[in-house]
C-alpha positions in Angstrom: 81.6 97.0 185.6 84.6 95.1 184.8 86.3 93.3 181.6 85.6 90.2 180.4 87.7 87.1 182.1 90.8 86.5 180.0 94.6 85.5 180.6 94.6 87.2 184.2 91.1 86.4 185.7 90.4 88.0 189.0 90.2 85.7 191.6 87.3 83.6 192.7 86.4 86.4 195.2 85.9 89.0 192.9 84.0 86.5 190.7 81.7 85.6 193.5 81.4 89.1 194.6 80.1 90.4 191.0 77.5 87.5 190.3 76.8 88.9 193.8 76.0 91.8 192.3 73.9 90.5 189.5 72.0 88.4 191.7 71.3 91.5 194.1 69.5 93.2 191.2 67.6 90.2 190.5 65.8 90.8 193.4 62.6 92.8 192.1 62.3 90.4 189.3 62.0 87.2 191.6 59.5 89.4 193.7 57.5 89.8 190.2 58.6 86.0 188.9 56.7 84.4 191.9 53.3 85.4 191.9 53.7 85.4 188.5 55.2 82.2 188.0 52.5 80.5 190.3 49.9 82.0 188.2 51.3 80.1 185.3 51.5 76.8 187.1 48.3 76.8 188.0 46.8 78.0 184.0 49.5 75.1 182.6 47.5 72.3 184.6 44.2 73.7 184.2 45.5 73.6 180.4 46.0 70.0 180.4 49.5 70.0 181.2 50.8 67.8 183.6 53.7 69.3 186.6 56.9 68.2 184.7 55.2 69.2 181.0 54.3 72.9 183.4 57.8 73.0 184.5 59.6 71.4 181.5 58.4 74.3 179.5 59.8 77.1 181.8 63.4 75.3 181.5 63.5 75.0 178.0 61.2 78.6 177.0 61.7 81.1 179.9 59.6 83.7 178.5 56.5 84.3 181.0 53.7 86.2 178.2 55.0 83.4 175.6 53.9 80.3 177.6 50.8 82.2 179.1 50.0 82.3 175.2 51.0 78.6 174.6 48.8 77.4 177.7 45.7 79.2 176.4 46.3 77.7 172.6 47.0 74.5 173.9 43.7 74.1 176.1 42.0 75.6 173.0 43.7 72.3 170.7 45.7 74.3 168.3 49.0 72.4 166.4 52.1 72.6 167.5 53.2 74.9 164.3 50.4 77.5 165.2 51.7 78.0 169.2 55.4 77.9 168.0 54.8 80.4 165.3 52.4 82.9 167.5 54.9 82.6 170.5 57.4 83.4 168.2 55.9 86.4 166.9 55.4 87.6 170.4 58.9 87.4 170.9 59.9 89.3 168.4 60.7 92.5 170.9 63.6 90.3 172.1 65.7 90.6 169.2 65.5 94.6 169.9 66.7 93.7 173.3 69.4 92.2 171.7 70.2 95.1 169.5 70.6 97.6 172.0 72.8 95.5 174.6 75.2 94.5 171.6 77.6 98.0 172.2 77.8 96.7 175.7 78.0 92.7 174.8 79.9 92.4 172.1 83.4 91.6 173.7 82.2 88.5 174.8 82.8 85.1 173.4 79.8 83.8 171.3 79.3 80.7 174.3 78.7 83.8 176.6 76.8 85.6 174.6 74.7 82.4 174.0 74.2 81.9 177.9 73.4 85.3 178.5 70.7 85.9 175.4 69.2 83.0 177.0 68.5 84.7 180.3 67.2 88.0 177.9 63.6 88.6 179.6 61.3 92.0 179.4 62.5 92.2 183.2 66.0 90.8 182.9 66.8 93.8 180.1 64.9 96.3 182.0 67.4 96.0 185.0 70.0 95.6 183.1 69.3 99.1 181.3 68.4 100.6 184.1 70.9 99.4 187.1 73.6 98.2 185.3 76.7 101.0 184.2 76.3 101.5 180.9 80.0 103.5 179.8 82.0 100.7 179.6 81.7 96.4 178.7 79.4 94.5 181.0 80.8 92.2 182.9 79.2 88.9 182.0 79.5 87.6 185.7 77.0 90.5 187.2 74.7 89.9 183.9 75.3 86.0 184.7 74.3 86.9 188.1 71.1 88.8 187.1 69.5 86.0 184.9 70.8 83.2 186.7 68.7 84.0 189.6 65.8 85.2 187.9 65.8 81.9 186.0 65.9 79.9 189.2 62.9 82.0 190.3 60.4 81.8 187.1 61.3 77.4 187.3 60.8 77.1 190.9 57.9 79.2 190.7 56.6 77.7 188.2 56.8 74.1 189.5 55.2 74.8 192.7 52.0 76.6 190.8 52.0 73.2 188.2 52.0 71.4 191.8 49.4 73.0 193.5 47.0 73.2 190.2 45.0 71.0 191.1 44.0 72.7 194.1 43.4 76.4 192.9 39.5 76.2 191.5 39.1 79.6 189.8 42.4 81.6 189.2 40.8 84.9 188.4 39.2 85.6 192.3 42.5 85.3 193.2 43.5 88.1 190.9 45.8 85.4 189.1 44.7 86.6 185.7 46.4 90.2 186.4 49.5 89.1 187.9 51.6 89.9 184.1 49.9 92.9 183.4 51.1 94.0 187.2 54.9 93.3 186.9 55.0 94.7 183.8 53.2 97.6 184.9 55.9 97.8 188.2 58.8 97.6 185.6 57.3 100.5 183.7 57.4 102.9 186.9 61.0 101.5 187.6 62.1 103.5 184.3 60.0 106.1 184.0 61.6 108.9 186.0 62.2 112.1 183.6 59.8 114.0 181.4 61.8 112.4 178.0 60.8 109.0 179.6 56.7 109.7 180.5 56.9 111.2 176.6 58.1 107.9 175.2 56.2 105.5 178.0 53.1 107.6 176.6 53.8 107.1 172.8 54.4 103.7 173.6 51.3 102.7 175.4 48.5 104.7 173.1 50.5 103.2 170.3 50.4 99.7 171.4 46.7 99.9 172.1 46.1 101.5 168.7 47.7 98.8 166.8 45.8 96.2 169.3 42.3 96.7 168.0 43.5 97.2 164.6 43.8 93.8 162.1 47.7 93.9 163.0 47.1 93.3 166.8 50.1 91.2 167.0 52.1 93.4 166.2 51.5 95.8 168.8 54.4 95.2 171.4 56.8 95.4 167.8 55.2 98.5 166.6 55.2 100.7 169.8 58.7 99.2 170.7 60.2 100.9 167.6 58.3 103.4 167.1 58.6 104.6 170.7 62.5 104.0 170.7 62.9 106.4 167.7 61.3 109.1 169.2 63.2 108.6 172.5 66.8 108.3 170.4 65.4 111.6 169.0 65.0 113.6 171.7 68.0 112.2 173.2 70.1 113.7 169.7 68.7 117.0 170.6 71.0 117.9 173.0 70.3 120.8 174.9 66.7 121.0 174.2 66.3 117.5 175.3 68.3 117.8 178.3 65.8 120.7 179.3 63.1 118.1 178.6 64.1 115.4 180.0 64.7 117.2 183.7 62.0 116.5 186.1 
Protein backbone atom coordinates (compact mmCIF):
# COMPACT_ATOMS: atom_id res chain seq x y z
CA UNK A 1 0.00 0.00 0.00
CA UNK A 2 1.11 3.36 -0.58
CA UNK A 3 1.85 6.76 1.45
CA UNK A 4 -0.35 9.15 2.37
CA UNK A 5 -1.11 12.07 -0.33
CA UNK A 6 1.21 15.01 0.38
CA UNK A 7 3.24 17.64 -1.75
CA UNK A 8 3.64 15.17 -4.87
CA UNK A 9 0.23 13.36 -5.05
CA UNK A 10 0.00 10.59 -7.60
CA UNK A 11 -2.09 11.41 -10.22
CA UNK A 12 -5.82 11.00 -10.43
CA UNK A 13 -5.18 7.53 -11.99
CA UNK A 14 -3.42 6.01 -9.31
CA UNK A 15 -5.99 7.57 -6.98
CA UNK A 16 -8.85 6.11 -8.79
CA UNK A 17 -7.04 2.83 -9.18
CA UNK A 18 -6.51 2.39 -5.30
CA UNK A 19 -10.08 3.31 -4.10
CA UNK A 20 -10.44 0.72 -6.89
CA UNK A 21 -8.89 -1.41 -4.78
CA UNK A 22 -10.73 -0.70 -1.60
CA UNK A 23 -13.94 -0.88 -3.21
CA UNK A 24 -12.96 -4.50 -4.74
CA UNK A 25 -12.58 -5.79 -1.17
CA UNK A 26 -15.77 -4.32 -0.22
CA UNK A 27 -17.35 -6.82 -2.15
CA UNK A 28 -18.22 -9.62 0.51
CA UNK A 29 -19.29 -7.03 2.83
CA UNK A 30 -22.07 -5.51 0.37
CA UNK A 31 -23.03 -9.32 -0.31
CA UNK A 32 -23.48 -9.51 3.76
CA UNK A 33 -24.84 -5.59 3.99
CA UNK A 34 -27.85 -6.47 1.69
CA UNK A 35 -29.75 -9.09 3.10
CA UNK A 36 -28.78 -7.72 6.05
CA UNK A 37 -29.55 -4.34 5.58
CA UNK A 38 -33.13 -5.34 4.26
CA UNK A 39 -33.67 -7.15 7.33
CA UNK A 40 -33.23 -4.02 9.25
CA UNK A 41 -35.56 -2.00 7.06
CA UNK A 42 -38.17 -4.12 7.37
CA UNK A 43 -37.67 -4.49 11.72
CA UNK A 44 -37.26 -0.31 11.68
CA UNK A 45 -40.93 -0.04 10.21
CA UNK A 46 -42.41 -2.75 11.93
CA UNK A 47 -40.66 -0.65 14.99
CA UNK A 48 -42.65 2.33 14.27
CA UNK A 49 -40.18 4.05 12.23
CA UNK A 50 -41.14 5.64 9.27
CA UNK A 51 -38.65 5.07 5.67
CA UNK A 52 -36.60 8.30 6.08
CA UNK A 53 -36.47 7.85 10.23
CA UNK A 54 -35.24 3.73 8.88
CA UNK A 55 -32.83 5.32 6.52
CA UNK A 56 -31.89 8.49 8.48
CA UNK A 57 -30.56 6.31 11.15
CA UNK A 58 -28.19 4.18 8.85
CA UNK A 59 -26.60 7.64 7.58
CA UNK A 60 -25.95 9.11 10.75
CA UNK A 61 -25.15 5.49 12.97
CA UNK A 62 -23.80 2.84 10.48
CA UNK A 63 -23.43 0.24 12.85
CA UNK A 64 -25.85 -2.82 11.79
CA UNK A 65 -26.19 -4.93 15.68
CA UNK A 66 -26.50 -1.15 17.21
CA UNK A 67 -29.60 -0.10 15.38
CA UNK A 68 -31.08 -3.78 15.42
CA UNK A 69 -30.79 -2.97 19.21
CA UNK A 70 -32.28 0.61 18.93
CA UNK A 71 -35.34 -0.78 16.77
CA UNK A 72 -36.20 -3.49 19.38
CA UNK A 73 -35.94 -0.72 22.45
CA UNK A 74 -37.73 1.73 20.48
CA UNK A 75 -40.86 -0.53 19.66
CA UNK A 76 -40.60 -1.63 23.34
CA UNK A 77 -40.90 2.58 24.34
CA UNK A 78 -37.71 3.02 26.07
CA UNK A 79 -36.05 6.88 26.42
CA UNK A 80 -33.85 8.13 24.21
CA UNK A 81 -30.87 8.08 27.08
CA UNK A 82 -31.54 4.27 27.69
CA UNK A 83 -31.01 3.29 23.59
CA UNK A 84 -28.16 5.79 23.28
CA UNK A 85 -26.43 4.44 26.38
CA UNK A 86 -27.07 0.53 25.51
CA UNK A 87 -25.96 1.10 21.80
CA UNK A 88 -23.10 2.67 23.15
CA UNK A 89 -22.10 0.00 25.23
CA UNK A 90 -22.45 -2.36 22.44
CA UNK A 91 -20.02 -0.38 20.61
CA UNK A 92 -17.58 -0.51 22.87
CA UNK A 93 -15.49 -3.30 20.69
CA UNK A 94 -14.94 -0.39 18.20
CA UNK A 95 -12.62 1.46 20.11
CA UNK A 96 -10.35 -1.85 20.06
CA UNK A 97 -10.71 -1.69 16.42
CA UNK A 98 -9.31 1.55 16.68
CA UNK A 99 -6.49 0.54 18.75
CA UNK A 100 -5.11 -1.97 16.74
CA UNK A 101 -5.33 -0.05 13.23
CA UNK A 102 -3.58 3.06 14.93
CA UNK A 103 0.37 1.54 13.98
CA UNK A 104 -1.05 1.52 10.51
CA UNK A 105 -3.28 4.88 10.77
CA UNK A 106 -1.51 7.14 12.42
CA UNK A 107 0.29 9.14 9.56
CA UNK A 108 -2.83 10.47 8.54
CA UNK A 109 -4.24 13.87 9.20
CA UNK A 110 -6.90 13.87 12.00
CA UNK A 111 -9.86 14.85 9.09
CA UNK A 112 -8.82 11.46 7.61
CA UNK A 113 -8.66 9.69 10.34
CA UNK A 114 -12.08 11.14 11.25
CA UNK A 115 -13.62 9.92 7.78
CA UNK A 116 -12.18 6.66 8.00
CA UNK A 117 -13.14 5.74 11.96
CA UNK A 118 -16.42 6.58 10.67
CA UNK A 119 -16.55 3.81 8.04
CA UNK A 120 -14.95 1.38 11.20
CA UNK A 121 -17.57 -1.68 11.03
CA UNK A 122 -17.05 -5.41 12.59
CA UNK A 123 -16.80 -6.23 8.63
CA UNK A 124 -15.02 -3.03 7.44
CA UNK A 125 -11.96 -4.02 10.17
CA UNK A 126 -12.17 -7.58 9.47
CA UNK A 127 -11.15 -6.93 5.69
CA UNK A 128 -9.06 -4.59 6.42
CA UNK A 129 -6.92 -7.02 8.82
CA UNK A 130 -7.21 -9.60 6.78
CA UNK A 131 -6.83 -8.30 2.95
CA UNK A 132 -5.16 -5.20 3.42
CA UNK A 133 -0.85 -5.30 3.74
CA UNK A 134 -0.21 -4.77 6.97
CA UNK A 135 4.11 -3.88 6.91
CA UNK A 136 3.86 -0.55 5.95
CA UNK A 137 1.07 2.81 6.27
CA UNK A 138 -2.34 2.24 4.75
CA UNK A 139 -3.17 4.16 2.17
CA UNK A 140 -6.29 6.01 3.15
CA UNK A 141 -7.65 5.94 -0.57
CA UNK A 142 -7.90 1.85 -0.62
CA UNK A 143 -9.36 2.13 3.20
CA UNK A 144 -11.58 5.11 1.76
CA UNK A 145 -12.43 2.72 -0.97
CA UNK A 146 -13.36 -0.16 1.47
CA UNK A 147 -15.89 1.86 3.67
CA UNK A 148 -17.15 4.06 1.15
CA UNK A 149 -18.73 1.33 -0.65
CA UNK A 150 -19.83 -0.65 2.13
CA UNK A 151 -21.56 2.50 3.43
CA UNK A 152 -23.34 3.01 0.22
CA UNK A 153 -24.51 -0.66 0.55
CA UNK A 154 -25.81 -0.85 4.40
CA UNK A 155 -27.96 2.98 3.28
CA UNK A 156 -29.30 1.72 0.13
CA UNK A 157 -30.04 -1.45 1.64
CA UNK A 158 -31.48 -0.17 4.29
CA UNK A 159 -33.89 2.16 2.48
CA UNK A 160 -35.30 -0.27 0.25
CA UNK A 161 -36.10 -2.85 3.44
CA UNK A 162 -37.68 0.65 5.36
CA UNK A 163 -39.64 0.78 1.80
CA UNK A 164 -40.88 -2.42 1.38
CA UNK A 165 -41.88 -2.78 5.39
CA UNK A 166 -44.93 -2.58 4.93
CA UNK A 167 -45.21 -5.44 2.78
CA UNK A 168 -43.06 -8.19 4.68
CA UNK A 169 -45.78 -9.76 7.37
CA UNK A 170 -43.57 -11.89 9.51
CA UNK A 171 -39.73 -11.46 9.09
CA UNK A 172 -38.66 -14.52 10.87
CA UNK A 173 -40.14 -17.26 8.03
CA UNK A 174 -38.07 -15.53 5.88
CA UNK A 175 -35.12 -16.30 8.09
CA UNK A 176 -34.70 -12.36 8.51
CA UNK A 177 -34.11 -12.77 12.12
CA UNK A 178 -30.72 -14.77 11.40
CA UNK A 179 -29.44 -12.69 8.70
CA UNK A 180 -26.63 -10.86 11.50
CA UNK A 181 -25.74 -13.85 13.27
CA UNK A 182 -24.89 -15.29 9.41
CA UNK A 183 -22.54 -12.51 8.25
CA UNK A 184 -20.86 -12.48 11.22
CA UNK A 185 -20.61 -16.08 11.25
CA UNK A 186 -19.17 -15.80 7.26
CA UNK A 187 -16.61 -13.17 8.51
CA UNK A 188 -15.47 -15.55 11.23
CA UNK A 189 -14.58 -18.42 8.58
CA UNK A 190 -12.88 -15.54 6.41
CA UNK A 191 -10.14 -15.33 9.36
CA UNK A 192 -9.94 -18.36 10.76
CA UNK A 193 -7.40 -20.35 8.72
CA UNK A 194 -4.46 -21.56 11.16
CA UNK A 195 -4.52 -23.61 14.27
CA UNK A 196 -3.41 -20.14 16.42
CA UNK A 197 -6.66 -18.66 14.88
CA UNK A 198 -9.43 -21.77 15.64
CA UNK A 199 -7.50 -21.53 19.35
CA UNK A 200 -8.38 -17.87 19.81
CA UNK A 201 -11.99 -18.04 17.61
CA UNK A 202 -12.64 -20.91 20.32
CA UNK A 203 -11.63 -18.81 23.49
CA UNK A 204 -13.50 -16.23 22.00
CA UNK A 205 -16.81 -17.80 21.39
CA UNK A 206 -17.20 -20.11 24.84
CA UNK A 207 -16.06 -16.91 26.42
CA UNK A 208 -18.61 -14.69 25.00
CA UNK A 209 -21.40 -17.12 25.80
CA UNK A 210 -20.12 -17.55 29.28
CA UNK A 211 -20.23 -13.91 30.08
CA UNK A 212 -23.79 -13.85 28.15
CA UNK A 213 -25.81 -15.78 30.69
CA UNK A 214 -23.93 -14.33 33.48
CA UNK A 215 -25.37 -10.74 35.17
CA UNK A 216 -22.61 -8.92 32.87
CA UNK A 217 -24.22 -10.09 29.51
CA UNK A 218 -23.36 -6.87 27.97
CA UNK A 219 -20.30 -7.13 28.28
CA UNK A 220 -19.71 -10.20 26.43
CA UNK A 221 -18.46 -9.01 22.89
CA UNK A 222 -15.88 -6.62 25.30
CA UNK A 223 -14.80 -9.44 27.50
CA UNK A 224 -14.06 -12.23 24.80
CA UNK A 225 -12.64 -9.44 22.56
CA UNK A 226 -9.83 -8.81 25.07
CA UNK A 227 -9.46 -11.61 26.50
CA UNK A 228 -9.27 -13.56 23.28
CA UNK A 229 -6.78 -10.91 21.71
CA UNK A 230 -4.28 -11.49 24.64
CA UNK A 231 -4.05 -14.99 24.25
CA UNK A 232 -3.65 -14.63 20.44
CA UNK A 233 -0.69 -11.69 21.06
CA UNK A 234 0.64 -14.46 23.27
CA UNK A 235 1.03 -17.10 21.23
CA UNK A 236 2.09 -14.88 18.56
CA UNK A 237 5.29 -13.66 21.16
CA UNK A 238 6.22 -17.31 21.36
CA UNK A 239 7.94 -17.50 18.44
CA UNK A 240 8.94 -20.78 17.28
CA UNK A 241 6.51 -22.71 19.31
CA UNK A 242 3.79 -20.60 18.02
CA UNK A 243 4.86 -20.69 14.51
CA UNK A 244 4.61 -24.63 14.86
CA UNK A 245 1.05 -23.96 16.20
CA UNK A 246 -0.22 -21.81 14.16
CA UNK A 247 0.69 -24.04 10.81
CA UNK A 248 -2.29 -25.87 9.54
Amino acid sequence: MGREMGGEGPDAGRSLARFASGARLALPVVVGYVPIGLAYGVIARHSGLSVAEATLMSVLVFAGSAQFIACGMVSSGATAVAVVSTTLLVNLRHVLFSMSLVPRLRHLSRPLLALISFGITDETYGVAVGKLPGDEPADWREVAGLNFVSYAAWVASSFAGAALGAAVQDGSRLGIDFALPAMFICLLLMQVNSRMSVLVAVVAGGLAVAVAVSPLGAWSTVAATVVAAAVGAVLDRRGPESSRLSRL
